[in-house]
C-alpha positions in Angstrom: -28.1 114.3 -4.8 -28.3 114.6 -8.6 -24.9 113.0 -8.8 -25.5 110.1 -6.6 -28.2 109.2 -8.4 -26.2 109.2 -11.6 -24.1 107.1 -10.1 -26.6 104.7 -8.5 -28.0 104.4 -12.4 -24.4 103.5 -13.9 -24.2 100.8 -11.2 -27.8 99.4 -12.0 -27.1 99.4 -15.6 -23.4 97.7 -15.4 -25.2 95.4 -13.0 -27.8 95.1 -15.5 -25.2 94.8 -17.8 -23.1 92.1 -16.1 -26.5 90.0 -15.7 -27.3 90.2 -19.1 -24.5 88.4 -20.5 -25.1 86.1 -17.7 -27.8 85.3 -19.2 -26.8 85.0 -22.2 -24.0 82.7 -21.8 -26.4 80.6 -19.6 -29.0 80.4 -22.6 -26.0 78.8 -24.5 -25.1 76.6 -22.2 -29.0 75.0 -21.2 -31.3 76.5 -24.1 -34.2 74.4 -22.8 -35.6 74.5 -19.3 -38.3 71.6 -19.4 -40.6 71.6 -16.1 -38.0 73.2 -14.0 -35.1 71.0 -15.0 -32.4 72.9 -17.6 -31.5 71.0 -20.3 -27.6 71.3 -21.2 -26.6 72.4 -24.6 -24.4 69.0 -25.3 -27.7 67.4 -24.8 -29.9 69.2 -26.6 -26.7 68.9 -29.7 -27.2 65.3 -29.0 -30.7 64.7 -29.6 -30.6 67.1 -32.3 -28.3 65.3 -34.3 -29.8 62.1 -33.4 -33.2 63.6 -34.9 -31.4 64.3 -37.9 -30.4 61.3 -38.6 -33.8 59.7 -37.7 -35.3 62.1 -40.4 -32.9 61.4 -43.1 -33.4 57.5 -42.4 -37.1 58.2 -42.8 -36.4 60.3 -46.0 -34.0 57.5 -47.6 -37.5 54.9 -47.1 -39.5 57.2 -48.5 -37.3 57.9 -51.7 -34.5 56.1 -51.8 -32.6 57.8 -54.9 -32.7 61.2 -53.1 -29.1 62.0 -52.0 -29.8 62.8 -48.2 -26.1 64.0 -47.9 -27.2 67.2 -49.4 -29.0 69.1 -46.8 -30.8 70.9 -49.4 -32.1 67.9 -50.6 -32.9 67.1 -46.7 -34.6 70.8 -46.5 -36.5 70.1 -49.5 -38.8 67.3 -47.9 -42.0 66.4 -45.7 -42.1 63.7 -43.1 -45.9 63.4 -41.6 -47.2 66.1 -43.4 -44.3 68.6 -41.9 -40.9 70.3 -43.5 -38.5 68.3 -43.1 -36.7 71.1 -40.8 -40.0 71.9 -38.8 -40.0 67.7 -38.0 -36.5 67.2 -36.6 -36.9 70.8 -34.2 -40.3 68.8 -33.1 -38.4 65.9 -32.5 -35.8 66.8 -30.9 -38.0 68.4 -28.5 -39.9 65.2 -27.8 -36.3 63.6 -26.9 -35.1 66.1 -24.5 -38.7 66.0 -23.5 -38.8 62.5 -22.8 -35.1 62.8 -21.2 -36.9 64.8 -18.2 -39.7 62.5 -18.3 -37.5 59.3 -17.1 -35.4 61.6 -14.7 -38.3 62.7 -13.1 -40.2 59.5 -12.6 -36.7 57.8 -11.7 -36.1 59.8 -9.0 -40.2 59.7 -8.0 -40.2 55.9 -7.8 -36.8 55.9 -5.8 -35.1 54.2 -7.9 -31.4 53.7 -8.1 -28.5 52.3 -10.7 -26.1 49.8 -9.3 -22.4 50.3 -9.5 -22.3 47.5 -11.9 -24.8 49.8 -14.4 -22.6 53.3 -13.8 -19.4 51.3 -14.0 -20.3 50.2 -17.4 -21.7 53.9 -18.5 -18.6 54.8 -17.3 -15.9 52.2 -19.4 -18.3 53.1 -22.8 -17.6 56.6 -22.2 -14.3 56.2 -22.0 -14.0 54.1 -25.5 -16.1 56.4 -27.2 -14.2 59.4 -26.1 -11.1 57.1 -27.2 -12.0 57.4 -30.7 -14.6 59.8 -31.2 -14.5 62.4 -28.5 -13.0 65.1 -30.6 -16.0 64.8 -32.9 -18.6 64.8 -30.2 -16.4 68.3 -28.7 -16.1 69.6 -32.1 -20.1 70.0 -32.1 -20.4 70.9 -28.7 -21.3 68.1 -27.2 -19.2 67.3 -24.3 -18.3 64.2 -22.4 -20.9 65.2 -19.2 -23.8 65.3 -21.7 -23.0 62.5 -23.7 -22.3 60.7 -20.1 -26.2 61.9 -18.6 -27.8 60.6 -22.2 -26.2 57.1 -21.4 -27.1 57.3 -17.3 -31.0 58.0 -18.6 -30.7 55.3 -20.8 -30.3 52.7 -17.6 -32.5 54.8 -15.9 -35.5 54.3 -18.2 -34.9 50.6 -17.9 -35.3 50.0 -14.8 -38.2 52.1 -14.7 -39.2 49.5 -17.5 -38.6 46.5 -15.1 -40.1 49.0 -12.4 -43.4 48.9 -14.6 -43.1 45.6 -16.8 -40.9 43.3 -14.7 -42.1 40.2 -13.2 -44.5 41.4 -10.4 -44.2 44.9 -11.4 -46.1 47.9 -11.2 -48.3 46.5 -14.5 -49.2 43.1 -13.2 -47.0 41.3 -15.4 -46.5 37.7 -14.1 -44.1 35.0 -14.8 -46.5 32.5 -16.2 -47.6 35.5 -19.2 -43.7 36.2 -20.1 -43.1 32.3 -20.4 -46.2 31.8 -22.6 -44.8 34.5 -24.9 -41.8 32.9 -25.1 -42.8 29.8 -25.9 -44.9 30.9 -28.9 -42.3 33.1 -30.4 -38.8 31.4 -30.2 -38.6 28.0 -31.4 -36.2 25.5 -30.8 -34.3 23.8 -33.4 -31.4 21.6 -34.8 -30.9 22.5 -38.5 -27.8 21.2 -41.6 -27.3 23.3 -44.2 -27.1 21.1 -47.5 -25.3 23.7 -50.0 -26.6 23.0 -53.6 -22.8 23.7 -55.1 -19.7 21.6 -56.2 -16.6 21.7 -55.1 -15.8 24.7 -56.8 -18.2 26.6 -55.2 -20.5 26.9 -58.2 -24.4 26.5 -58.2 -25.0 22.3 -59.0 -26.9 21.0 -62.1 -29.8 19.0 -62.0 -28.4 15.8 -61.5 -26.5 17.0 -59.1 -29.6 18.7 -57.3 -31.3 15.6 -57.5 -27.8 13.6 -56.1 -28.1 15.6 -53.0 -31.5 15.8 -52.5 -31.7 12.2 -52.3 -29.1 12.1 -50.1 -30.8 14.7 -47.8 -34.0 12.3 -48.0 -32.2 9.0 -47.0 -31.0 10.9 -44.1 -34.2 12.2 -43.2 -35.6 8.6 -43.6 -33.0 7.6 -40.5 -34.5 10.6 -38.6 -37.9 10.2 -38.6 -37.6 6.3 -37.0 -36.0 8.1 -34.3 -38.5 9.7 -31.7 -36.4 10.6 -28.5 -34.6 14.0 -29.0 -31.5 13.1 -27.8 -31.4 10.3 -30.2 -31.9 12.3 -32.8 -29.3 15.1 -31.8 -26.7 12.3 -31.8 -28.0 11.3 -35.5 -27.7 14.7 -36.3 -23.9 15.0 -34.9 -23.2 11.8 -37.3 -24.7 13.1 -40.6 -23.0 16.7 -39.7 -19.6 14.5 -39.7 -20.3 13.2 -43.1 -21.7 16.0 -44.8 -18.9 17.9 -43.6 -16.4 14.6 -45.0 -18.4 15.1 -48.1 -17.7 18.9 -48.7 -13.8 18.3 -47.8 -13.9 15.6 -50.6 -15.1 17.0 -53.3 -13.0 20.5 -52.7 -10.1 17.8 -52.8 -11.5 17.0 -56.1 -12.0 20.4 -57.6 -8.4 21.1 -56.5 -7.0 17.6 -58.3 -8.8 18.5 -61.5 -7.0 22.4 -61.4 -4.2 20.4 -60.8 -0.8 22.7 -62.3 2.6 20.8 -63.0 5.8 22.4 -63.9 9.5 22.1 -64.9 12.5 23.0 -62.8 15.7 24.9 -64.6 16.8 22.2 -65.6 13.9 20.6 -67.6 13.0 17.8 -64.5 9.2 17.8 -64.4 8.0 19.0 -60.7 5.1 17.1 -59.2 1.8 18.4 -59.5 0.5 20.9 -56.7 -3.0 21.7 -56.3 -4.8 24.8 -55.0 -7.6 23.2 -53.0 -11.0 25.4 -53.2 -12.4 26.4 -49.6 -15.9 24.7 -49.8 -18.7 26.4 -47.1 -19.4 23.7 -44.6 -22.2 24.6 -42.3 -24.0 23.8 -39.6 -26.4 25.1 -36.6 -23.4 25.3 -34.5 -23.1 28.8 -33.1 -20.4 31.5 -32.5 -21.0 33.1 -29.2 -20.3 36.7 -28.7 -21.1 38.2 -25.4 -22.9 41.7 -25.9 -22.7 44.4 -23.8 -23.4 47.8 -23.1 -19.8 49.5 -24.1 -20.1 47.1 -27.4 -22.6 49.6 -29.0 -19.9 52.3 -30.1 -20.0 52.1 -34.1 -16.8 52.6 -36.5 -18.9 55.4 -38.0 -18.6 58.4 -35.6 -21.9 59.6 -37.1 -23.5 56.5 -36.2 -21.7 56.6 -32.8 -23.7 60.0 -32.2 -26.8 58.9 -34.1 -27.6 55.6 -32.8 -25.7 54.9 -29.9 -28.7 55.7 -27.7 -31.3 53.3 -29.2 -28.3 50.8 -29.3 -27.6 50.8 -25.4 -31.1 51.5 -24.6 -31.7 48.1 -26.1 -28.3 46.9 -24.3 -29.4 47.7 -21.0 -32.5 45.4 -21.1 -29.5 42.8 -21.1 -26.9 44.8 -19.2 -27.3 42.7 -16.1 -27.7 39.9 -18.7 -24.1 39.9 -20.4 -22.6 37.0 -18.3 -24.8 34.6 -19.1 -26.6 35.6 -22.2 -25.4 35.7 -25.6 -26.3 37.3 -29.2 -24.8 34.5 -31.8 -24.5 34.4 -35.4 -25.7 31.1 -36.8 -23.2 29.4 -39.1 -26.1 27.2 -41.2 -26.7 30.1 -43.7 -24.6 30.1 -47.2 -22.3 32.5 -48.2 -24.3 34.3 -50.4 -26.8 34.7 -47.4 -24.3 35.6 -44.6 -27.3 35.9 -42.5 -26.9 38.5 -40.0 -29.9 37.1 -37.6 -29.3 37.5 -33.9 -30.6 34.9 -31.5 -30.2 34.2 -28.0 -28.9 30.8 -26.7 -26.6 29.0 -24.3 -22.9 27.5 -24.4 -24.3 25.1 -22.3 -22.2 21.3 -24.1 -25.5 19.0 -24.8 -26.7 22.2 -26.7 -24.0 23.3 -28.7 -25.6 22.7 -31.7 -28.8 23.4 -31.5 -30.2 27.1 -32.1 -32.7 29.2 -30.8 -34.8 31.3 -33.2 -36.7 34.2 -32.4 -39.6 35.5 -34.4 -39.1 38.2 -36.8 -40.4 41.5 -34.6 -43.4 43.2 -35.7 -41.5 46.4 -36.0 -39.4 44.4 -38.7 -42.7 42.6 -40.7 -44.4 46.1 -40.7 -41.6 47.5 -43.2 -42.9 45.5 -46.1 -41.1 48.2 -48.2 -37.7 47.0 -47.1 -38.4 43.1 -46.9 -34.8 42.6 -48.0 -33.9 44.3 -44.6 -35.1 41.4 -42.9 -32.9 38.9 -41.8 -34.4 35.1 -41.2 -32.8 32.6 -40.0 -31.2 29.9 -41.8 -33.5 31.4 -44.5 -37.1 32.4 -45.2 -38.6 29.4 -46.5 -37.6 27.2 -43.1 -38.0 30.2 -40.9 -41.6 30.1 -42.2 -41.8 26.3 -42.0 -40.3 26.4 -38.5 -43.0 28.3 -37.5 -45.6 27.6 -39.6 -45.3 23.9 -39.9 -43.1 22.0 -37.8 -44.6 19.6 -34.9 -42.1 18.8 -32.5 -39.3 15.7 -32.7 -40.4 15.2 -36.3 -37.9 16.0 -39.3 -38.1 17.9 -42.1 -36.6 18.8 -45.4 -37.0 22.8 -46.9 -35.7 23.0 -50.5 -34.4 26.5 -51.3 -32.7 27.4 -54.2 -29.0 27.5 -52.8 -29.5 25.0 -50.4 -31.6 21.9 -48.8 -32.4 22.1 -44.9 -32.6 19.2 -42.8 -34.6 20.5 -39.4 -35.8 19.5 -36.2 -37.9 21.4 -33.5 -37.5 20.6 -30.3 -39.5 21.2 -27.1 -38.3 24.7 -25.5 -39.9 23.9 -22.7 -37.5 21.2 -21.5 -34.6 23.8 -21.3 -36.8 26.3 -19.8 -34.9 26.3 -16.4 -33.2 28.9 -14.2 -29.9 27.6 -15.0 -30.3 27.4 -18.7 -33.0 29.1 -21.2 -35.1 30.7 -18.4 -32.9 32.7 -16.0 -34.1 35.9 -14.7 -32.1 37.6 -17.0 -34.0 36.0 -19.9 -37.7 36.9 -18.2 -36.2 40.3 -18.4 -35.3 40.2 -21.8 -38.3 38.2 -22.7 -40.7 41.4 -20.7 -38.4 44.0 -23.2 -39.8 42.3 -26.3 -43.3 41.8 -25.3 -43.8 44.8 -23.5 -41.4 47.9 -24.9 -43.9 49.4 -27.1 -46.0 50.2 -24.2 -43.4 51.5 -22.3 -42.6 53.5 -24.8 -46.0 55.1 -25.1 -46.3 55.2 -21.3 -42.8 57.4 -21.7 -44.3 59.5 -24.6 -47.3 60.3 -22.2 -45.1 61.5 -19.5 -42.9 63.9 -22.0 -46.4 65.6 -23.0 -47.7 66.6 -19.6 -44.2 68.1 -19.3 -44.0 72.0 -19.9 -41.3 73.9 -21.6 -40.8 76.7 -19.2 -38.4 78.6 -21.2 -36.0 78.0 -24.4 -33.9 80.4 -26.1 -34.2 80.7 -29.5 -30.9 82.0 -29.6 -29.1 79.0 -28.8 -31.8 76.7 -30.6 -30.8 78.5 -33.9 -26.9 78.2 -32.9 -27.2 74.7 -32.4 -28.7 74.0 -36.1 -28.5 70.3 -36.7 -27.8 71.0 -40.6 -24.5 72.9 -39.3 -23.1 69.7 -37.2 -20.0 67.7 -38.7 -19.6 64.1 -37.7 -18.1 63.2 -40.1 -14.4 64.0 -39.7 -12.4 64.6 -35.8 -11.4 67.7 -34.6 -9.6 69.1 -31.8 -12.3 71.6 -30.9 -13.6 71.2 -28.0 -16.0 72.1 -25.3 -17.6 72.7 -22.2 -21.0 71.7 -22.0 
């Protein structure tokens, strides 16, 4: 009896045993269980590192001259009154936290992705996996993880249309989203009159004053003109000549640089001249379709880091990318290369004109950083676009590298379903008015959530200070 009972105990402990490592290799693999669902190691990597780089982003505003390459340095600071280590563990938490919270609420309010939304998950993966999957394997974070982050990020928006769409959950109607629209994007026709010579060097006064008077004389012709199509056509035909002007006096810089030389024989060789590229600009637009598989970055750290925000942003539009467009407006200088995104259409009778969006209020709240704000063509006729312009009535802004001639239109003319206002637009047009209280509504549901179990084992494995995005590797794994 004695001896079948010693061997009943070496089972139980072997099985013991046996289940043991079980569980530890199943800690690795899901260190979080959140409200009964297990959270996967590549995930929890994920949002870890994507905390990181939150924090150090928040440190850099704080101080700018720290060095937030040094981890130390990282270590070494407080973000809302916590350690700087203490703060990214918190947050991290709050995203795999909030990663539940959409899954959960998803699946409550039977909801479901089209094929078109998994097939484009699906063709970003495969890029970024391309040319950064041996990074993202390298920290253990493998291409199922990475795959589920960017299925949740389609998921939480249609919960957001589910909510905040046009005769949603919230109430929103059609008639609020186009009153919002209509106060903060502003239709306009704009020339950029560069203040430099053909050299491309900053005029003098006269030569200030030569323009600007030109600039008035056109705006003179403007303002007898009140129909808006009219005035577009004007518009065309100053364009034409300010453009003729810039080409001529490039021509000129280049005759005056003129070189001349001899041949081996002494015969003088006719003069050649190196003409000097002058910026001619204009409101005409460059369209480049966004979509979701566009948000990869060269930098694999920002590929890990800010993909997320990036396609959660994208998939407002993702149904949206046939139709509408993020351009880069050509009428800035230079100097300015103004990287200001606005939505318009390639529709031919508006090819010049522009649509300008208000600066968001996530932007005008970061006073500190007011040179991180991009305005289109530039501050001083963003502002007077705004601020002051009636519409079908010229203007003039003077700015101290160039002269704008502007004209706002009425948006409400191209507010139809085949142009400005398609249902695409009302759902990008419910994103910007409405987000920030999704997001709250989101951060509500992630704090009624309960962590039923974590392993601290794992967490402290999966330290974001000992992640590497910085270089490939062929590590890999399974996650």
């Amino acid at each position: 009896m004695i001896k079948w009972k010693k061997l009943a105990a070496t089972v139980v402990a072997a099985a013991a045993a046996v289940s043991c490592a079980g569980c530890g290799n199943q800690a690795l693999a899901y260190p979080l269980t959140i409200d009964g669902v297990k959270i996967k190691a590549g995930i929890y990597i994920y949002y870890s590192y994507q905390a990181y780089t939150e924090a150090t982003s928040t440190i850099q505003k704080q101080n700018s001259d720290l060095d937030t390459t040094d981890e130390e340095v990282v270590k070494a600071q407080t973000i809302d009154g916590k350690d700087a280590e203490t703060w990214i563990k918190d947050r991290t938490m709050e995203y795999c936290k909030e990663f539940v919270a959409i899954q959960k609420d998803f699946d409550a309010k039977g909801l479901e992705l089209s094929t078109k939304q998994t097939n484009q998950v699906k063709n970003y993966i495969s890029s970024a996996w391309d040319s950064s999957g041996k990074t993202f394997e390298k920290n253990g974070i493998a291409e199922s993880s990475v795959q589920d982050i960017f299925l949740s990020t389609y998921k939480e928006q249609e919960l957001f249309q589910h909510y905040y769409g046009v005769d949603g959950e919230k109430g929103v109607t059609e008639d609020e989203l186009k009153e919002y629209y209509e106060d903060n994007d502003a239709r306009v026709r704009y020339i950029t009159f560069n203040l430099k010579d053909g050299n491309g060097d900053l005029l003098k006064d006269d030569g200030k004053k030569e323009m600007k008077s030109m600039v008035e004389d056109y705006l003179s012709v403007l303002k007898t003109l009140k129909d808006e199509d009219a005035i577009n056509d004007k518009m065309d035909t100053i364009q034409e000549e300010y453009n003729a002007y810039v080409t001529s006096i490039s021509e000129e810089a280049a005759a005056a640089t003129a070189t001349s030389a001899t041949d081996e024989n002494g015969n003088e060789i006719p003069a050649t001249t190196t003409a000097t590229t002058a910026t001619t600009t204009s409101a005409e637009t460059t369209t480049v379709t966004t979509v979701a598989a566009d948000a990869e970055s060269d930098s694999e750290a920002e590929t890990t880091a800010d993909t997320e925000e990036t396609v959660t942003r994208a998939a407002a539009d993702a149904d949206s990318s046939d139709e509408t467009t993020t351009t880069t407006v050509s009428g800035a200088t230079e100097e300015e290369s103004s990287d200001t995104t606005e939505t318009t259409t390639t529709t031919a009778p508006y090819a010049n004109e522009s649509i300008i969006t208000k600066v968001s209020t996530t932007d005008e709240k970061d006073k500190d950083n007011e040179d991180s704000i991009n305005y289109t063509p530039s501050k001083k006729a963003y502002e007077a676009i705004f601020n002051d312009a009636k519409t079908n009535v010229p203007f003039i802004v003077e700015d101290d590298e160039a002269y704008y001639l502007i004209v706002r239109f009425d948006i409400t003319k191209r507010m139809t379903d085949d142009d400005l206002w398609t249902e695409d637009q009302m759902k990008a047009v419910a994103s910007r008015k409405y987000w920030d209280n999704f997001t709250d509504d989101k951060k509500e549901m992630a704090n009624a959530l309960n962590i039923d179990q974590q392993s601290d084992r794992a967490l402290k494995k999966y330290d974001p200070f000992k992640l590497d995005f910085s270089t490939s590797s062929s590590s890999s794994s399974s996650n």
